[in-house]
C-alpha distance (Angstrom), angle and dihedral (degrees) to the residues before:
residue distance angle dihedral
X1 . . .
X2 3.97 . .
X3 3.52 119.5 .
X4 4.22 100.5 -104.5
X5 3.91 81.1 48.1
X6 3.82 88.6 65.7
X7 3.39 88.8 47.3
X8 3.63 103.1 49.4
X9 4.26 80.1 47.2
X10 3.24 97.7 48.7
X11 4.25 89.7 49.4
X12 4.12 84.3 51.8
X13 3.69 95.5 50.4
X14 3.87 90.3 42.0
X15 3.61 90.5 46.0
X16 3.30 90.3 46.2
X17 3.67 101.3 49.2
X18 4.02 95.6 40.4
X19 4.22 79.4 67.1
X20 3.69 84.1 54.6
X21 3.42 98.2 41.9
X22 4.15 97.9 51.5
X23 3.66 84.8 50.9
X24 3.67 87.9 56.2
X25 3.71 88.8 52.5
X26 3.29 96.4 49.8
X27 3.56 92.3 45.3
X28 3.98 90.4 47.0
X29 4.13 90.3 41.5
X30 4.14 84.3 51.0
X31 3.75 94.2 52.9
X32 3.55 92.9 49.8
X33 3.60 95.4 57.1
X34 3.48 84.3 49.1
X35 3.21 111.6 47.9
X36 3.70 108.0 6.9
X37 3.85 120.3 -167.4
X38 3.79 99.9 -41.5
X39 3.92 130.8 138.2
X40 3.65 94.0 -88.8
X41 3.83 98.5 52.2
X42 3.69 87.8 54.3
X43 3.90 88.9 56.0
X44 3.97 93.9 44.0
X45 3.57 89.8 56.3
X46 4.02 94.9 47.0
X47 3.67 85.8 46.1
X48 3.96 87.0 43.7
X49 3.84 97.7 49.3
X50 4.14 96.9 41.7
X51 4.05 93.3 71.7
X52 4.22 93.8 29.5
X53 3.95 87.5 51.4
X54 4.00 83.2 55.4
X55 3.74 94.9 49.8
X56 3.85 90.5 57.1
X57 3.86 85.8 52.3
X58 3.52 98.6 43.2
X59 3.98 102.3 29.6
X60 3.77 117.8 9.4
X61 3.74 106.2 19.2
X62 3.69 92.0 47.4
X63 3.43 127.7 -0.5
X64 3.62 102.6 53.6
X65 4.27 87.4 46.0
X66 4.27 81.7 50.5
X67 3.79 97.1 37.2
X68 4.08 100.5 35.6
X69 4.18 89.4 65.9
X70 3.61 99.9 40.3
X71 3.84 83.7 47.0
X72 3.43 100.5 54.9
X73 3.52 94.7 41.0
X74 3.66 94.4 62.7
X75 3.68 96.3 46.1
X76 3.98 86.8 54.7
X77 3.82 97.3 46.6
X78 3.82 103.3 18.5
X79 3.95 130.1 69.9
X80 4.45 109.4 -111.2
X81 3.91 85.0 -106.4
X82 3.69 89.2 69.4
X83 3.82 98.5 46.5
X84 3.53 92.7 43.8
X85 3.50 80.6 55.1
X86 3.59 95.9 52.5
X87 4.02 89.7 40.4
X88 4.10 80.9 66.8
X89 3.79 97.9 50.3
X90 3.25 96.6 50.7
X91 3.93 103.6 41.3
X92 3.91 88.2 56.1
X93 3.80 93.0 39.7
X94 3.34 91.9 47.8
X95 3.97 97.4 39.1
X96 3.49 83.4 46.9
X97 4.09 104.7 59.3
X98 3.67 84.7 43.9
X99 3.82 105.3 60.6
X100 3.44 89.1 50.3
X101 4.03 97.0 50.2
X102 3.69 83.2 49.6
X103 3.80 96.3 51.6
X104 3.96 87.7 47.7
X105 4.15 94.3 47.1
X106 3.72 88.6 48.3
X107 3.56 93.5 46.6
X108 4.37 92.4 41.6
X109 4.13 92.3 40.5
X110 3.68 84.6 116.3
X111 3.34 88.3 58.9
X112 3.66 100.2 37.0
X113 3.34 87.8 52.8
X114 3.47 94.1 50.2
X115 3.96 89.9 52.6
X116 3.89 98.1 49.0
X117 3.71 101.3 40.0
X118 4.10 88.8 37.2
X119 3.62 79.8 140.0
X120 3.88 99.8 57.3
X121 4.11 78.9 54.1
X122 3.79 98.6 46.8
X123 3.69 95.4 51.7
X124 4.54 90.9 48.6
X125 4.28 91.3 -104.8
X126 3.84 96.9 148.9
X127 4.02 81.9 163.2
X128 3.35 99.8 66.7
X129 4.17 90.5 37.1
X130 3.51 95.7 57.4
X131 3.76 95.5 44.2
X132 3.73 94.2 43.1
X133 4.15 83.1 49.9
X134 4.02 91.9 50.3
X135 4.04 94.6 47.4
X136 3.42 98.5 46.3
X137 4.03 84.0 57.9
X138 4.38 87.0 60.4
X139 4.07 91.7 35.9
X140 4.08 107.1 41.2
X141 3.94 89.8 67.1
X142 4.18 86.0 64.1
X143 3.88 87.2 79.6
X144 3.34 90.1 62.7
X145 3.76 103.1 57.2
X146 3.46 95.7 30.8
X147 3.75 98.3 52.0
X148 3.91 89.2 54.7
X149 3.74 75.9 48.5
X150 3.65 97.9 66.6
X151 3.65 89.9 33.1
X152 3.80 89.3 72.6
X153 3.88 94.2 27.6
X154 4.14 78.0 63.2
X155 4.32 92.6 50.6
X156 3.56 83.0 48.9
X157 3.95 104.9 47.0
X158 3.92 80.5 42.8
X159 3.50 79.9 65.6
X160 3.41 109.2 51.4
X161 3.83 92.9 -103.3
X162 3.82 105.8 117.5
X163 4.04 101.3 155.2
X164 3.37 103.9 79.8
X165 4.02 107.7 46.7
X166 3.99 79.3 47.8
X167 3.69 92.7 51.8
X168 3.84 97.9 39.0
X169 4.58 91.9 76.5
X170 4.07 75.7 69.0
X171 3.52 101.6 76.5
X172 3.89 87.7 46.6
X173 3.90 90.0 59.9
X174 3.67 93.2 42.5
X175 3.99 92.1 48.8
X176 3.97 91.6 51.5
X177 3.96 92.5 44.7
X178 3.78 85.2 52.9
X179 3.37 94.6 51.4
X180 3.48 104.2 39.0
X181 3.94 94.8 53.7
X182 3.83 107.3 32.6
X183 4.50 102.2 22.4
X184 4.60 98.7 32.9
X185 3.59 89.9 67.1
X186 3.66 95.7 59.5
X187 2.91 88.9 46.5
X188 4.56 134.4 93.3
X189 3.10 93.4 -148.1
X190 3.78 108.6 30.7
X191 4.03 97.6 -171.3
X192 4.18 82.3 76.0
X193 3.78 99.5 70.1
X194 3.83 85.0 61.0
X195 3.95 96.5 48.0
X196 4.05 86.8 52.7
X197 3.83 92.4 49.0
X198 3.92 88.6 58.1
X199 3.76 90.9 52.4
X200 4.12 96.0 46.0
X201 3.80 81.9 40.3
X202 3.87 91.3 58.7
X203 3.63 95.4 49.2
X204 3.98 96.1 44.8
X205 4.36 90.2 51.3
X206 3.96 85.6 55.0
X207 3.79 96.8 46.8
X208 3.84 84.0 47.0
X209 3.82 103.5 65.3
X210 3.70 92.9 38.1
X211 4.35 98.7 81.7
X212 3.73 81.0 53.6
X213 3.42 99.7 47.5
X214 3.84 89.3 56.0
X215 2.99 93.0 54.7
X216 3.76 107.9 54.9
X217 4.23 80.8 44.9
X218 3.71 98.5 -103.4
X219 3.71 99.7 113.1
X220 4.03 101.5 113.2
X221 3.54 141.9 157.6
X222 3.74 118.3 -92.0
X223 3.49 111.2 -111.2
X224 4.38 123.4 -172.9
X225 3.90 100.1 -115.6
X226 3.76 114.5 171.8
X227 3.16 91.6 134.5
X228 3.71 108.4 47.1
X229 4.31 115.5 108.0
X230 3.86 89.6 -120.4
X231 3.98 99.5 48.7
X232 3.77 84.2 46.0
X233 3.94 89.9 50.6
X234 3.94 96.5 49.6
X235 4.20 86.3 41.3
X236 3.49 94.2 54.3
X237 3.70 94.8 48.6
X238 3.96 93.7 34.1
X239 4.09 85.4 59.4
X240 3.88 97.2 74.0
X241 3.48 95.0 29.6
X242 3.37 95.2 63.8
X243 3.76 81.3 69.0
X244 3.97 103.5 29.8
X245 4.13 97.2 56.3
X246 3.86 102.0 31.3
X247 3.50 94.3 49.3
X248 3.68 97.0 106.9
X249 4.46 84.7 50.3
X250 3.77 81.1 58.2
X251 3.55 94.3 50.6
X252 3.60 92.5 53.9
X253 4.04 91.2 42.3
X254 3.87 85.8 56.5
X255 4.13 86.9 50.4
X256 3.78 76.8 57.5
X257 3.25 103.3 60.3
X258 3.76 102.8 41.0
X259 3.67 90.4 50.7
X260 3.59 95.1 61.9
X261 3.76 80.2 69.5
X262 4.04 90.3 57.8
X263 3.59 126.3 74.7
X264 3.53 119.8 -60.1
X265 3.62 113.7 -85.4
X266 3.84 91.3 36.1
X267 3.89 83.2 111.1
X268 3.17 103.8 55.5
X269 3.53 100.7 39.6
X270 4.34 86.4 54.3
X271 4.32 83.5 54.0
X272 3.82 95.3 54.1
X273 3.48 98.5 42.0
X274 4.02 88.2 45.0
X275 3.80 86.0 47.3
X276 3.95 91.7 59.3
X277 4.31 87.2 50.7
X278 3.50 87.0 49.0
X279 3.52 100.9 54.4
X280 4.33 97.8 69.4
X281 3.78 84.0 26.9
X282 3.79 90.4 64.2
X283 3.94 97.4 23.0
X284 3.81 86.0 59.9
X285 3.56 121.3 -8.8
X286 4.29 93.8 59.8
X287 3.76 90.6 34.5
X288 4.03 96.3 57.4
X289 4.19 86.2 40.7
X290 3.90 87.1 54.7
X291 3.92 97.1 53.3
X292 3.81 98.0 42.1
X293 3.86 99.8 50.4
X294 3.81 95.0 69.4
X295 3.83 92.3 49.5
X296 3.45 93.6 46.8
X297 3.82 91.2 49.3
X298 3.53 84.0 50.0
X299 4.00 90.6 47.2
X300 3.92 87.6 50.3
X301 3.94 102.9 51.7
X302 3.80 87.6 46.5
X303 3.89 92.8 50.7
X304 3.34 99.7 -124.0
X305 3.11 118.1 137.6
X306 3.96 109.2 169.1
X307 3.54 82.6 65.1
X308 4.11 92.4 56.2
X309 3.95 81.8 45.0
X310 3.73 98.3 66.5
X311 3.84 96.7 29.2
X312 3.45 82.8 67.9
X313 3.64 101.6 39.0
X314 3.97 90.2 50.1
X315 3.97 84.9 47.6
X316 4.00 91.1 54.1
X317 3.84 94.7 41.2
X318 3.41 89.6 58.3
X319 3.93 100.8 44.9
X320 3.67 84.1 55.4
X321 4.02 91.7 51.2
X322 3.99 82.8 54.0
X323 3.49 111.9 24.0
X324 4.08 96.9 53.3
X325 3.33 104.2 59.4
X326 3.93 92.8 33.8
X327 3.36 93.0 49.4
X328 4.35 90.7 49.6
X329 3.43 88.6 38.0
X330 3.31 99.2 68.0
X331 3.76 104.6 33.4
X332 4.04 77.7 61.8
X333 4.08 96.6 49.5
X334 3.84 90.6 29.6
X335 4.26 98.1 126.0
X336 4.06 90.5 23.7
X337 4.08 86.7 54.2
X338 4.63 87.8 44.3
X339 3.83 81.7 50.0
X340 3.45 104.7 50.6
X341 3.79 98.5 33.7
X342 3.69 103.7 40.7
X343 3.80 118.5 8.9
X344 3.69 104.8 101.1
X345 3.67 138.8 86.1
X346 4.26 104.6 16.7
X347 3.49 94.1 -9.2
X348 3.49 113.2 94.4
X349 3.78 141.7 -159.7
X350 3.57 92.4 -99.6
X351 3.75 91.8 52.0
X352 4.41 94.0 53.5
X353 3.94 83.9 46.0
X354 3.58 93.0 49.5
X355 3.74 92.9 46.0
X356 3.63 88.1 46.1
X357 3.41 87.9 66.3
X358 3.51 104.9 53.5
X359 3.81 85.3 42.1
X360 3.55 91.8 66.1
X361 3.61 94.5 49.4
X362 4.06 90.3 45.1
X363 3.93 92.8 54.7
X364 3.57 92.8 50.3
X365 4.12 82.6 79.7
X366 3.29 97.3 29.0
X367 3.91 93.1 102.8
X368 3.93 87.9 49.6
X369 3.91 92.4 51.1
X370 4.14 91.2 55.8
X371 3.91 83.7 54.4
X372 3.29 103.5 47.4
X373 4.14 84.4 54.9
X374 3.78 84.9 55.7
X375 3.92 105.7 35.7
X376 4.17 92.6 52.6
X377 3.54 90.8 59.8
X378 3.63 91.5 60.6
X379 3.58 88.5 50.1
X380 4.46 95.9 39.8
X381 3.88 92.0 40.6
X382 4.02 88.1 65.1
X383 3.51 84.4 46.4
X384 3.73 99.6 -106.8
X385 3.78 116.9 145.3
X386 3.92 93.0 151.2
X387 4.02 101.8 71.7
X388 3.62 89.3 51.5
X389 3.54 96.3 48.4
X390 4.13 92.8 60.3
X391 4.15 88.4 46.0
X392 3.63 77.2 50.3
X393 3.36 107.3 58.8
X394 4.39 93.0 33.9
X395 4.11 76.4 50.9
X396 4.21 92.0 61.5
X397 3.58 91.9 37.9
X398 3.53 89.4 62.6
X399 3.93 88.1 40.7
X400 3.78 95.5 57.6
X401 3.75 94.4 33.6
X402 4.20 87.9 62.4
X403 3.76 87.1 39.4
X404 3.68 98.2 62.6
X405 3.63 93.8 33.8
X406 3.97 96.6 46.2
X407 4.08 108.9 28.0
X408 3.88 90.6 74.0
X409 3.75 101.8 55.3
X410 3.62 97.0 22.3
X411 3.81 101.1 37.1
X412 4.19 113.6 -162.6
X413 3.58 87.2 -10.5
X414 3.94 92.3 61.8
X415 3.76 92.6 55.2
X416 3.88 89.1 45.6
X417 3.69 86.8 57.9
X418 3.60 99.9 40.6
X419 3.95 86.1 55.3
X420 4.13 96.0 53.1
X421 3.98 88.9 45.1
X422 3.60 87.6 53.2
X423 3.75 93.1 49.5
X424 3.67 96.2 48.8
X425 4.01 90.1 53.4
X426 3.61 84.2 52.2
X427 3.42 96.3 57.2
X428 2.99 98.9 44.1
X429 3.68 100.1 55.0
X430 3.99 93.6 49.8
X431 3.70 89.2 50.9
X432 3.87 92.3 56.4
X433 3.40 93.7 32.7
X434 4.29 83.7 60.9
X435 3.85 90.5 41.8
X436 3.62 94.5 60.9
X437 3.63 103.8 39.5
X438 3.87 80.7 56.6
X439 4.12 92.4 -123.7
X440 4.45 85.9 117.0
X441 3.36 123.2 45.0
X442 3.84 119.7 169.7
X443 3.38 112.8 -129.8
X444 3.78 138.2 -140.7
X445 3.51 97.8 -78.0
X446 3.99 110.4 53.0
X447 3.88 96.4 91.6
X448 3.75 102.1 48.7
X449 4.49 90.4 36.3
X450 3.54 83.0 45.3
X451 4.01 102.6 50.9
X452 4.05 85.4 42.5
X453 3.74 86.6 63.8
X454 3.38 104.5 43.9
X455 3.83 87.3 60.1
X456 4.16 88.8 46.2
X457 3.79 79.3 54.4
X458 3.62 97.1 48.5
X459 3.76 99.4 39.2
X460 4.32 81.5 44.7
X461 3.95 86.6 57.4
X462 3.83 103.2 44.4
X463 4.57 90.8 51.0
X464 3.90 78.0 51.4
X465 3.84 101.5 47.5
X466 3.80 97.9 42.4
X467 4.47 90.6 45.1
X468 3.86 89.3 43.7
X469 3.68 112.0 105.1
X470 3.76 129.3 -141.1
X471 4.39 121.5 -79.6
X472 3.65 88.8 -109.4
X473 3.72 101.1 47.2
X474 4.02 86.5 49.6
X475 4.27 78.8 46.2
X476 3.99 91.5 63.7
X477 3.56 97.6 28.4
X478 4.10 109.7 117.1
X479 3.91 116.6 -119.5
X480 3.81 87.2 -96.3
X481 3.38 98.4 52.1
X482 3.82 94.4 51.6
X483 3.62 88.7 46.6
X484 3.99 89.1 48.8
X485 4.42 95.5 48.0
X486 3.83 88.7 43.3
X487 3.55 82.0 56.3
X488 3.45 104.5 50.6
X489 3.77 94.9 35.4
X490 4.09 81.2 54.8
X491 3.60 99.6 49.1
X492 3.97 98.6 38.7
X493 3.58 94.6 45.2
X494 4.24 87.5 49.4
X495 3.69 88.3 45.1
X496 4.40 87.9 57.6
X497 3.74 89.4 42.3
X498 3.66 86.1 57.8
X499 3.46 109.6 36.4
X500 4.24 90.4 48.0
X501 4.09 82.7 64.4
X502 3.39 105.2 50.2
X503 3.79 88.9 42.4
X504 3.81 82.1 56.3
X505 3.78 92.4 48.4
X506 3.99 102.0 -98.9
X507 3.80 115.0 152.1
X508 3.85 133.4 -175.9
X509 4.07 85.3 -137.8
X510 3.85 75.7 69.8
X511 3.72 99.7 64.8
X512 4.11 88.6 48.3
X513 3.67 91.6 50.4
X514 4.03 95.5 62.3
């Protein structure tokens, strides 16, 4: 795939997932004016993250960065009777393993429950047990359907058809935003609405990406495959990636469970502040991952490796375009952005400034966290999954280390900050791990690109800074008007970023031509 190609794919799949990503604003803005930062929104999001933190094992984190390689490879040395072939093994393999891990996590939600939310059971709150025990039974089915989900979201990428596994997270949003507005208040406990939106959710992403995988001839009967050479392949190299690529979803899983031990709220406040990273992480971050690991599959079987060199370099360039000023940005508007997005309704002041917090401490890796999305496809492309693995594990070390040493001083802003210092040793170990094995080598241009941004950056942050009103104007500012600064603040501040690189000479043409 030529180089404007993967830019005009990685605009679809951004464009694509921004859609999906307002909608999950919205949908995260409507449940905190909702529900605000009670008791049960800590357990819906505990029960919430248990079954999605499975999905990036089992789908995202893994088995598309296993099955995407092995895929392509095929379809570049093998005729389509053979990877239609392989299409079946894997489908019922894959559908397989995952019924029964669903039957045995709705079964053990008691006790998954238990584990997660330990602290709801250490300090005596059999509320917040029993409720995290009875959603988990609606949600843990959703890694079912949505695994299957990114298993043909990965055929189709492999494809060149990125639209519709970045379109398909929409219909989640819109399911929970119906639910939690028009079914929760009919509801005792009103937490449930949401859990059953996840489940019809899963269901309705599968049926999407079927039509379309009909069409491109892909649409084949499961088949059990254990034994078949390419299911073996993509299992052995799925193993450690389930480990190597998710390691940063463990991280915030493990933020999880040691803030069930903090004061109640701590939970929520950790998920709105992580929504907020995850919004230019996934806008741009996932989106320039997704259309580089197919070419550089591609690059691999066909030995080329210059190729794989400036795929990568073109990929890193433009994380840095995005991911700086994003990633300043919003360390800068953290509390003005909790204010105008999410305080109203239950969710108080407190709350935004409290997620503010942990914001700040959240962006601070954000930049390291688009990186590692590009960096382990140079290493899963060549078919690696052991190297990341060992950064990996040194990676959680680090995690837990900062958690223990940070969560009891710090609070929820501790384990934010123990999470960004892990990512940036991440990233920083895959880069140099690339650099010496010779697969990265940065070109000619990083210095002089990279001093031009830093003053974009810098000039970005001082039109912010001297236009940003006080905290207690933003205080007794109406919804609107918060809505209407952030704006401006947004836009001008974008506008200086911009007009600082083309002053210095930057041109998009410059991002096609790598």
């Amino acid at each position: 795939m030529k180089k404007t190609n993967l830019l005009k794919s990685g605009i679809v799949v951004s464009a694509m997932t921004l859609i999906s990503r307002v909608l999950g604003l919205v949908r995260d803005v409507v449940i905190a004016n909702i529900l605000g930062a009670q008791a049960a929104t800590d357990v819906f999001f505990v029960a919430q993250k248990i079954p999605n933190f499975l999905r990036r094992l089992f789908a995202e984190g893994a088995f598309s960065q296993a099955f995407v390689p092995v895929l392509s490879e095929y379809q570049t040395l093998k005729d389509k009777q053979a990877v239609l072939h392989l299409v079946s093994r894997v489908s019922g393999t894959l559908g397989g393993v995952l019924f029964v891990v669903t039957i045995l996590g709705v079964i053990g939600s008691p006790v998954l429950g238990g584990l997660f939310g330990m602290g709801f059971v250490q300090k005596g709150e059999t509320y917040k047990y029993l409720l995290v025990s009875d959603l988990l039974k609606i949600t843990f089915p959703y890694l079912f359907f949505i695994s299957l989900t990114a298993f043909a979201g990965s055929i189709l990428n492999s494809l060149g058809r990125f639209a519709v596994p970045a379109f398909a997270p929409v219909l989640l949003n819109l399911c929970i935003i119906f639910a939690a507005i028009w079914v929760s208040p009919m509801l005792a406990e009103p937490v449930e609405a949401l859990a059953w939106a996840i489940f019809i959710a899963g269901i309705l992403q599968l049926l999407l990406h079927l039509p379309f995988l009909w069409h491109q001839g892909y649409l084949v009967k499961p088949t059990w495959g254990w034994r078949d050479s390419g299911v073996r392949r993509i299992l052995k190299l799925m193993a450690p990636a389930m480990f190597g690529v998710s390691v940063s979803q463990i991280n915030l899983l493990l933020d999880t469970i040691i803030a069930s031990f903090l004061v109640t709220g701590s939970i929520t406040w950790l998920y709105y502040s992580d929504r907020m990273l995850e919004f230019p992480l996934g806008i741009f971050g996932i989106a320039i991952a997704t259309v580089v690991l197919p070419s550089l599959s591609r690059s691999h079987s066909s030995s080329n490796s210059d190729d794989a060199n400036r795929l990568l370099n073109w990929a890193l360039h433009t994380v840095f375009l995005i991911g700086l000023p994003a990633a300043v940005g919003l360390f800068v508007l953290a509390e003005p952005v909790m204010l105008a997005v999410f305080q109203h309704g239950e969710f108080s002041i407190e709350s935004a400034v409290q997620s503010s917090l942990s914001l700040k401490a959240y962006v601070c890796g954000l930049l390291s966290f688009m990186v590692i999305k590009v960096l382990a496809t140079g290493y899963f492309s060549r078919q690696d999954t052991k190297t990341p693995v060992k950064i990996g594990i040194v990676a959680m070390v680090v995690n837990m280390a900062f958690n223990l040493l940070l969560f009891k001083p710090f609070g929820h802003v501790g384990l934010a900050s123990a999470t960004a210092i892990s990512a940036t040793v991440n990233a920083l170990l895959l880069w140099i791990g690339l650099m010496r094995n010779g697969v990265l080598t940065m070109d000619k241009r990083w210095f002089g690109w990279f001093t031009r941004a830093l003053m974009a950056v810098a000039t970005m942050v001082g039109v912010i800074l001297l236009l940003n009103p006080e905290q207690s104007v933003w205080f007794s500012m109406s919804l609107f008007e918060r809505g209407n600064q952030l704006a401006t603040l947004i836009g001008l501040g974008a506008l200086a970023y911009l007009a600082v690189l083309y002053l210095f000479g930057f041109r998009l043409s410059q991002l096609k031509s790598h």
